[in-house]
C-alpha positions as CSV (number, residue, x, y, z in Angstrom):
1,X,2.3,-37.9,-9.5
2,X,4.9,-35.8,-11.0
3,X,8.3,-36.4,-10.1
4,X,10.8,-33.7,-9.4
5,X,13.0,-33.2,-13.1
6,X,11.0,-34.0,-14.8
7,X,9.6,-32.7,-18.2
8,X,5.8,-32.5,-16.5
9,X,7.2,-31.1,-13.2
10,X,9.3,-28.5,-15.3
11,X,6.0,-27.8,-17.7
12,X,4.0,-27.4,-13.7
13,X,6.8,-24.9,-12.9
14,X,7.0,-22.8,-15.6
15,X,3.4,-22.1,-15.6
16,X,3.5,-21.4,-12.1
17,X,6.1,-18.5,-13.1
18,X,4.3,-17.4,-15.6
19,X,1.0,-16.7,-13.5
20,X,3.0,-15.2,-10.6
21,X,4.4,-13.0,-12.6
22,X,1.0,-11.7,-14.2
23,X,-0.8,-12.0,-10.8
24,X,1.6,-9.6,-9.4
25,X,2.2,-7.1,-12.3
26,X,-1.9,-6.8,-13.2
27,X,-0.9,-7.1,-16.9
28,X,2.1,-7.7,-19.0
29,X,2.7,-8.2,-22.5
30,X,4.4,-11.8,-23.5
31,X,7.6,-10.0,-23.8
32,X,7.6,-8.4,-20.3
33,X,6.5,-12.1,-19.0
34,X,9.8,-13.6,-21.0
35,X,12.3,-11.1,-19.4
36,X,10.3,-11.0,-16.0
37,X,10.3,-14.7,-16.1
38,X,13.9,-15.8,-18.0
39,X,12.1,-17.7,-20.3
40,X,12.3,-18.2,-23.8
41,X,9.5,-16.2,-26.1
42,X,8.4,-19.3,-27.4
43,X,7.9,-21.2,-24.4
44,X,5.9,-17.9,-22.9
45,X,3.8,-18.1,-26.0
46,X,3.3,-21.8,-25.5
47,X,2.3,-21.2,-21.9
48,X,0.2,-18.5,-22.4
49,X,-1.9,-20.0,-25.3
50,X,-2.6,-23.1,-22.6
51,X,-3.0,-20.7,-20.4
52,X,-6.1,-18.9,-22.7
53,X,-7.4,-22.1,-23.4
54,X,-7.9,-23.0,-19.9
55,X,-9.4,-19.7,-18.9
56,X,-6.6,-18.5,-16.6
57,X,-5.7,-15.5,-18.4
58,X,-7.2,-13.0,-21.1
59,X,-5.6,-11.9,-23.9
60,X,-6.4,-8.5,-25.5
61,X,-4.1,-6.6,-28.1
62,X,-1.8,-3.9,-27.3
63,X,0.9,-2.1,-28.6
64,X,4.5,-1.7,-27.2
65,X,7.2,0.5,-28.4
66,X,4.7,1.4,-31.5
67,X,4.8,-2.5,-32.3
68,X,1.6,-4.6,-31.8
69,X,1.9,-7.0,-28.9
70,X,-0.6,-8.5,-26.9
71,X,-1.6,-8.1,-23.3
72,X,-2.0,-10.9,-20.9
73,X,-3.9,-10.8,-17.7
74,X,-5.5,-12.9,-15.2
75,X,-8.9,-13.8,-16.1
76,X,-11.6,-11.5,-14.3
77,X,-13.8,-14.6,-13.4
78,X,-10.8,-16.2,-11.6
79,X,-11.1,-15.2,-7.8
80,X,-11.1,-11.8,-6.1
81,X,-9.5,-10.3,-3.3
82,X,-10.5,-8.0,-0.5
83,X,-8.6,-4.6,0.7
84,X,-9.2,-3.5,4.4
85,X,-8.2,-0.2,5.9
86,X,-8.6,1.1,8.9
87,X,-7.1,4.7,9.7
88,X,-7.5,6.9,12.6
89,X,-10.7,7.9,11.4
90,X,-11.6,6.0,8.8
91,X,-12.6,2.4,7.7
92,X,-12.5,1.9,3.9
93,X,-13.0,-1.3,1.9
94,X,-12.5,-2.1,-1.7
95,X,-12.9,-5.4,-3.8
96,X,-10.9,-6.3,-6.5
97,X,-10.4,-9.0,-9.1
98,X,-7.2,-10.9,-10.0
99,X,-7.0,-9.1,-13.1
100,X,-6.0,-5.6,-10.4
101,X,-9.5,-3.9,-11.3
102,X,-11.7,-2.9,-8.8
103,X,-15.1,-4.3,-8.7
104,X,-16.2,-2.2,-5.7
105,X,-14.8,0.6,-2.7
106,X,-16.8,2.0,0.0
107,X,-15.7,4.2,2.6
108,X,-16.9,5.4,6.1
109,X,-16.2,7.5,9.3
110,X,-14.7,5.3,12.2
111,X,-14.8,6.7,15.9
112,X,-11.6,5.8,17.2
113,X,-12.8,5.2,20.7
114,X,-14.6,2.2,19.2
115,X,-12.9,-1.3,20.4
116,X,-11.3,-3.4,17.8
117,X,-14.2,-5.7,18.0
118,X,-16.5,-3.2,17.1
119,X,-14.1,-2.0,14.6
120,X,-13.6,-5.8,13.2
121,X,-17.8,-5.8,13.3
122,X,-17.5,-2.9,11.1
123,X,-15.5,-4.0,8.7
124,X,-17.3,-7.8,8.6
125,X,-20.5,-5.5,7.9
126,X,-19.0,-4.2,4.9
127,X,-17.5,-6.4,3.2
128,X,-20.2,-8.2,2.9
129,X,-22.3,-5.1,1.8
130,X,-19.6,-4.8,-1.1
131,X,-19.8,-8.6,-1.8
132,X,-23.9,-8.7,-2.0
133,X,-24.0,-5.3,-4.4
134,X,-21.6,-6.9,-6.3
135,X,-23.1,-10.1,-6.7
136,X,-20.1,-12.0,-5.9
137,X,-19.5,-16.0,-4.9
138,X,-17.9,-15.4,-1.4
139,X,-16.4,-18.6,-2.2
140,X,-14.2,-16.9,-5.1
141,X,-12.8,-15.1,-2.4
142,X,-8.9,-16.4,-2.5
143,X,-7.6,-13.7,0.5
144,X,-8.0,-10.4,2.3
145,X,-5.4,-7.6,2.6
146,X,-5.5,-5.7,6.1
147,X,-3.9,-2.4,6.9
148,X,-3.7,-1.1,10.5
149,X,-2.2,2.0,11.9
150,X,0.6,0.6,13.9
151,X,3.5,-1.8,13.7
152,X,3.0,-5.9,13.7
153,X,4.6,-8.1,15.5
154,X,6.1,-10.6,12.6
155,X,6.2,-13.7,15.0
156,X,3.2,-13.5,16.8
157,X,1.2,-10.9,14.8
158,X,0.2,-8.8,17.2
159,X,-0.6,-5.2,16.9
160,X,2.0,-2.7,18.5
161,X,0.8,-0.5,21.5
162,X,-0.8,2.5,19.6
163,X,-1.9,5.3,20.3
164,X,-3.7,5.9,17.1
165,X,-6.5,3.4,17.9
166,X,-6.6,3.3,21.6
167,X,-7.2,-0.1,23.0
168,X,-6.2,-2.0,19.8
169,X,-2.6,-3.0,20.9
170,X,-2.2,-6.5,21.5
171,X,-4.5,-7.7,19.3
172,X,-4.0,-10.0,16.6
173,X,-6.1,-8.6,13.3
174,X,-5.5,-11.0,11.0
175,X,-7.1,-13.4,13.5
176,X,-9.8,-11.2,14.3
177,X,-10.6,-10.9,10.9
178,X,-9.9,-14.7,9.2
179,X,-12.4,-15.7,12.4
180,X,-15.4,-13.6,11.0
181,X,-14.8,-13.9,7.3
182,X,-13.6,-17.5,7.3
183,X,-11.1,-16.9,4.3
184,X,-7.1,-15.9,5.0
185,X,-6.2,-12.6,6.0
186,X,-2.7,-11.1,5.6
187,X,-1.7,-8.2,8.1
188,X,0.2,-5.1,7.4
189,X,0.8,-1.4,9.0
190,X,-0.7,1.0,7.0
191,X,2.5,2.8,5.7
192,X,3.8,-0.6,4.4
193,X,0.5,-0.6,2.4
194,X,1.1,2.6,1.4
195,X,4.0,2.0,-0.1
196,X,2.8,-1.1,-1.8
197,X,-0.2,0.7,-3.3
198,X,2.4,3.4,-4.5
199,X,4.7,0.8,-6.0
200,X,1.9,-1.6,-8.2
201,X,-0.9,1.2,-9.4
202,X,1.1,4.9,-8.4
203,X,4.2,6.9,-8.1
204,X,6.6,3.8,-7.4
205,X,6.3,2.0,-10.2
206,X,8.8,0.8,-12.4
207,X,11.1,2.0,-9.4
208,X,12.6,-1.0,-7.4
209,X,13.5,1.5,-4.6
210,X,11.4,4.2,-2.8
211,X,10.2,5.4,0.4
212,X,6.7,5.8,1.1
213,X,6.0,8.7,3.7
214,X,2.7,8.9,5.4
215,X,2.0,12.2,7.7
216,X,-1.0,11.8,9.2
217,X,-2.1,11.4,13.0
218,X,1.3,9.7,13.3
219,X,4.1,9.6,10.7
220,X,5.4,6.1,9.3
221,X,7.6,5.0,6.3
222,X,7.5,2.1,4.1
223,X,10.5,1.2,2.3
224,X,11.2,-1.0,-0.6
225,X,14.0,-2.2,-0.9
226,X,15.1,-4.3,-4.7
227,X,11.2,-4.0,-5.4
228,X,9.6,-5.3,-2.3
229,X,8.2,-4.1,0.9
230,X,11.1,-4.4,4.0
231,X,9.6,-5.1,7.0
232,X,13.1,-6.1,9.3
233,X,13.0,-8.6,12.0
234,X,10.8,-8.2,14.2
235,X,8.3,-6.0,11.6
236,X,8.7,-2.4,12.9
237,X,11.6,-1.3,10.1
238,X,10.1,2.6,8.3
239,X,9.1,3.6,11.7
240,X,10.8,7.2,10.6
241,X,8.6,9.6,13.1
242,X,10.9,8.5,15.9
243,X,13.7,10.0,14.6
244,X,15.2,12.1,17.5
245,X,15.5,15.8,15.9
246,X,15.6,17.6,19.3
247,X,16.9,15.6,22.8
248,X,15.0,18.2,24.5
249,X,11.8,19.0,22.5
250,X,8.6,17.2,23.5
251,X,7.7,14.3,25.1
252,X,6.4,12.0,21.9
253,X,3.5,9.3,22.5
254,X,6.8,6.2,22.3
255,X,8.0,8.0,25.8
256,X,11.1,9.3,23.8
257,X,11.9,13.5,23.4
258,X,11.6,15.2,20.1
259,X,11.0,12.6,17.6
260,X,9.9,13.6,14.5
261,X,7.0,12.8,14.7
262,X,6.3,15.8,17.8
263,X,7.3,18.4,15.0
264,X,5.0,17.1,12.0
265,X,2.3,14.8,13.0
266,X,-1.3,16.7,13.0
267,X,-1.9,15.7,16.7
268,X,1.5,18.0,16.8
269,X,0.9,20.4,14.3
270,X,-2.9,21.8,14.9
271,X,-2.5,23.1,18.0
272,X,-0.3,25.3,17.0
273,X,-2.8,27.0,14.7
274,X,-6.3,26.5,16.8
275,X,-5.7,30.1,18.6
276,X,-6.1,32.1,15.8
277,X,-8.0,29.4,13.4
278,X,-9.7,27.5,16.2
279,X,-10.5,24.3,17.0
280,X,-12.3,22.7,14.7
281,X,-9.1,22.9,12.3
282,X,-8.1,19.7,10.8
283,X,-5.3,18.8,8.5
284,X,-6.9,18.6,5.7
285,X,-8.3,22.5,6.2
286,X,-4.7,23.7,7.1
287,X,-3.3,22.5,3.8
288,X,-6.8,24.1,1.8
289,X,-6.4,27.1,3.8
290,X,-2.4,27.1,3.1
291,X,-3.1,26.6,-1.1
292,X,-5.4,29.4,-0.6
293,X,-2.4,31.7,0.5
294,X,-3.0,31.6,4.5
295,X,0.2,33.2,6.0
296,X,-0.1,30.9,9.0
297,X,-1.0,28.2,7.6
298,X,1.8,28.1,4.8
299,X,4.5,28.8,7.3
300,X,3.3,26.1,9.7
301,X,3.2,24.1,6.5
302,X,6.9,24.9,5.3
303,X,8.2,23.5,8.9
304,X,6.7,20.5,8.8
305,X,8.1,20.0,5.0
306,X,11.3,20.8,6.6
307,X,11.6,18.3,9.5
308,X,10.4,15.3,7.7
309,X,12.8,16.4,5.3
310,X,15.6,16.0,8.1
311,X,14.0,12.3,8.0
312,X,13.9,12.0,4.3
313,X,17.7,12.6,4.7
314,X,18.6,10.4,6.7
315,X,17.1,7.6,5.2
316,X,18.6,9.1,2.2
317,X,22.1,8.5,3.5
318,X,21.2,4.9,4.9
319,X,19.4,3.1,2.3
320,X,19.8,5.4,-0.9
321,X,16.5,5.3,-2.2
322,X,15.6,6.6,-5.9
323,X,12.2,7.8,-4.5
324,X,10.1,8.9,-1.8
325,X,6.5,9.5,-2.4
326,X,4.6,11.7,0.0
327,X,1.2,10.6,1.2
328,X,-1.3,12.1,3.3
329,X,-3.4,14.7,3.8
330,X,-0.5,16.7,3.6
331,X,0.6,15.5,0.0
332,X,-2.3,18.1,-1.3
333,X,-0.1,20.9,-0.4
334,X,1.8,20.2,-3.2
335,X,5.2,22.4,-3.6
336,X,4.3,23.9,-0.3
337,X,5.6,21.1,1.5
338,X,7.6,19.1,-0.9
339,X,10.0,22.0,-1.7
340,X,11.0,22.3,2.1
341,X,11.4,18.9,2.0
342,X,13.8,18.9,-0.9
343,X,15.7,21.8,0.8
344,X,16.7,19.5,3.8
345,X,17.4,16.8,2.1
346,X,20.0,19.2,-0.4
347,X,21.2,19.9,2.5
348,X,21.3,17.1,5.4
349,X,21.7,14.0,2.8
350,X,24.9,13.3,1.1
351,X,25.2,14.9,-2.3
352,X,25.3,11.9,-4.5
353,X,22.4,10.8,-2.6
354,X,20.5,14.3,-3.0
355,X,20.7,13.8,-6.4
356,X,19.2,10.6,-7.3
357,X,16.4,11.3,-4.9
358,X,13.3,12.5,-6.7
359,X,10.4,13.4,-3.8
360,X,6.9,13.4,-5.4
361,X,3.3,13.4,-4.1
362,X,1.6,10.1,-3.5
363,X,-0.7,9.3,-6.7
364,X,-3.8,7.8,-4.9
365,X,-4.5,9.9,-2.2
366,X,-6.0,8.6,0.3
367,X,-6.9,4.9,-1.7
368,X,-3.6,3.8,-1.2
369,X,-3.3,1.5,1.6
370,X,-6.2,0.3,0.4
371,X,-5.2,-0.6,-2.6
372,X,-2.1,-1.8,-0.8
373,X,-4.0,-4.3,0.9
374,X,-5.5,-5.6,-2.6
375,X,-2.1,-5.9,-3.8
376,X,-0.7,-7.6,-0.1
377,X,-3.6,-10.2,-0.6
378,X,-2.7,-10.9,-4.6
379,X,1.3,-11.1,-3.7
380,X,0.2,-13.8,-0.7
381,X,-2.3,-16.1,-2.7
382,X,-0.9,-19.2,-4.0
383,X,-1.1,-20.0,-7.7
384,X,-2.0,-23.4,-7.4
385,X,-6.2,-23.0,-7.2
386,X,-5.7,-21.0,-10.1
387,X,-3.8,-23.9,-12.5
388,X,-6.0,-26.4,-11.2
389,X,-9.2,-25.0,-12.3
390,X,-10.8,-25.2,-8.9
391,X,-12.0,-21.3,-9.3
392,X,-15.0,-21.4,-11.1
393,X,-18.2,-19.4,-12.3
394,X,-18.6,-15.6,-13.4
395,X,-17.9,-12.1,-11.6
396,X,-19.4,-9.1,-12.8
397,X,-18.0,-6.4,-14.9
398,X,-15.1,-4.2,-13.4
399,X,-13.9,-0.9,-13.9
400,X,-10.4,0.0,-14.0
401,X,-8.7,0.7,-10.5
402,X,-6.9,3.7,-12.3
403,X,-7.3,5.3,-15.8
């Protein structure tokens, strides 16, 4: 046994930091692992080269600041991870290795009508779809990421009454979930994913504070806060579309008048197009329609940019953030929307705040949360299977999540 100080328990420490720290960056080079870390380059080196010869990590030659330096990442055969999303209207699954590629992603249409167990049914289905064509162990499986579209209950881990998936609130997903696929399952909203998909692979990173906003059949923020995902509490914290812009606008699914939601979500937003577009307009086709110079479209595009700016700026003046990234359907529009949003927040944030914000369009699209949920399931593993050597046998190739 080791004993705690000593030089064994110390050695069984550092390594520990060492693998965290690559498990939750993807890659680093030996001198990002000695400043993430705080320890010395020739103990990193040390570590790593024990590391390589147990087949933990991969080492592959880079360069860094035109120097040569060399890359170290988890080893692909080490364990994998699972990413599931469900939206609105959409269930999507990906399966990724420790080494943050993606071995395999599938996507498909969801009626939202369906109950959670035939959602959970759903998702069980393919995952192990994506498992068999990959030729995975399932018992390399070391956790599963889950986004929903609602807030969770951090004590009991329920889901939030939501009108987004009707019938789904007071559920507990990560239960539902661990109980079909017998591995652990870690639960967040979707915007929380979001944001964490921004931060590891997209338009957060290298930032250590930024605000994901996602504008879709409701309107959520995640925030990160000193480089990691703020939840509050009691797990409802970025719930941004029930900001009150207008005490007597309308009546908003939470019971409350003129959140901000009521003025941007699509729910919101489309019927104020279907008379002369009809009714078969989504949100998608307003922002196509809107890049392709529709009058209507474009103004009813500008509005919404403006009132979630309004939001922007008041997180702006509570938390400060360096970023926001915009997700969404709405994200395509591009300058469309983001330049209304910038105007509100010149002009409702305080100036010093204004001007350290920089608002840019999410990089993944509609992957993000769940990519999110890869990189909730990675940040939750322990590292312990990994340093004991209890993950064994081969995973096929991967691809690159991003190139």
């Amino acid at each position: 046994m080791e004993t705690p100080g000593s030089q064994s328990s110390l050695h069984r420490a550092n390594l520990e930091r060492v693998v965290r720290a690559v498990r939750l960056a993807g890659s680093l080079t030996q001198a990002e692992i000695a400043r993430t870390t705080g320890l010395s380059a020739a103990t990193v080196s040390n570590i790593v080269r024990e590391l390589k010869d147990g087949g933990t990590v991969e080492v592959t030659p880079t360069s860094a600041g035109g120097r040569r330096a060399r890359s170290v990442s988890l080893s692909g055969d080490a364990g994998i991870v699972i990413g599931v999303d469900f939206g609105h209207t959409h269930l999507r699954v990906a399966v990724g290795n420790l080494a943050h590629q993606v071995l395999a992603e599938e996507s498909e249409p969801l009626d939202v009508d369906a109950s959670s167990d035939q959602g959970f049914d759903r998702a069980e289905q393919l995952v192990s779809r994506l498992i068999e064509a990959t030729g995975v162990d399932r018992a390399k499986i070391a956790g599963v990421g889950l986004g929903v579209p609602g807030p969770i209950d951090v004590e009991s881990g329920t889901l939030g009454s939501t009108a987004i998936l009707p019938g789904w609130g007071g559920i507990r997903p990560a239960e539902e979930l661990r109980g079909r696929l017998g591995v652990p399952v870690h639960v967040d909203n979707d915007a929380n994913l979001g944001a964490l998909g921004e931060l590891v692979w997209g338009g957060g990173r290298g930032v250590r504070d930024l605000a994901y906003i996602k504008v879709a059949s409701g309107v959520g923020a995640g925030l990160v806060i000193n480089g990691k995902i703020y939840r509050g509490p009691g797990g409802t914290a970025g719930e941004i579309g029930h900001i009150t812009l207008d005490e007597a606008g309308p009546v908003c699914r939470c019971g409350n008048r003129g959140c901000l939601e009521t003025f941007a979500a699509a729910r919101y937003v489309l019927p104020l197009l279907q008379p002369s577009h009809g009714t078969d307009l989504t949100m998608e086709g307003v922002v196509r329609l809107a890049r392709d110079g529709d009058p209507g479209c474009r103004r009813v595009i500008a509005d919404v940019g403006r009132h979630i700016g309004s939001g922007v700026a008041n997180l702006c003046n509570l938390l400060n953030p360096s970023r926001v990234v915009l997700g969404g359907d709405l994200a395509e529009a591009g300058e469309l929307v983001l330049g209304p949003i910038r105007e509100s927040v010149g002009r409702y944030a305080i100036p010093s705040a204004a001007r350290q914000l920089s608002v840019l369009p999410g990089a993944l699209g509609g992957r993000a949360e769940v990519l999110g949920a890869l990189a909730l399931a990675l940040s939750e593993m322990g590292d312990s299977t990994l340093l004991d050597g209890s993950a064994t046998g081969a995973l096929p190739a991967a691809t690159p999540a991003f190139t």
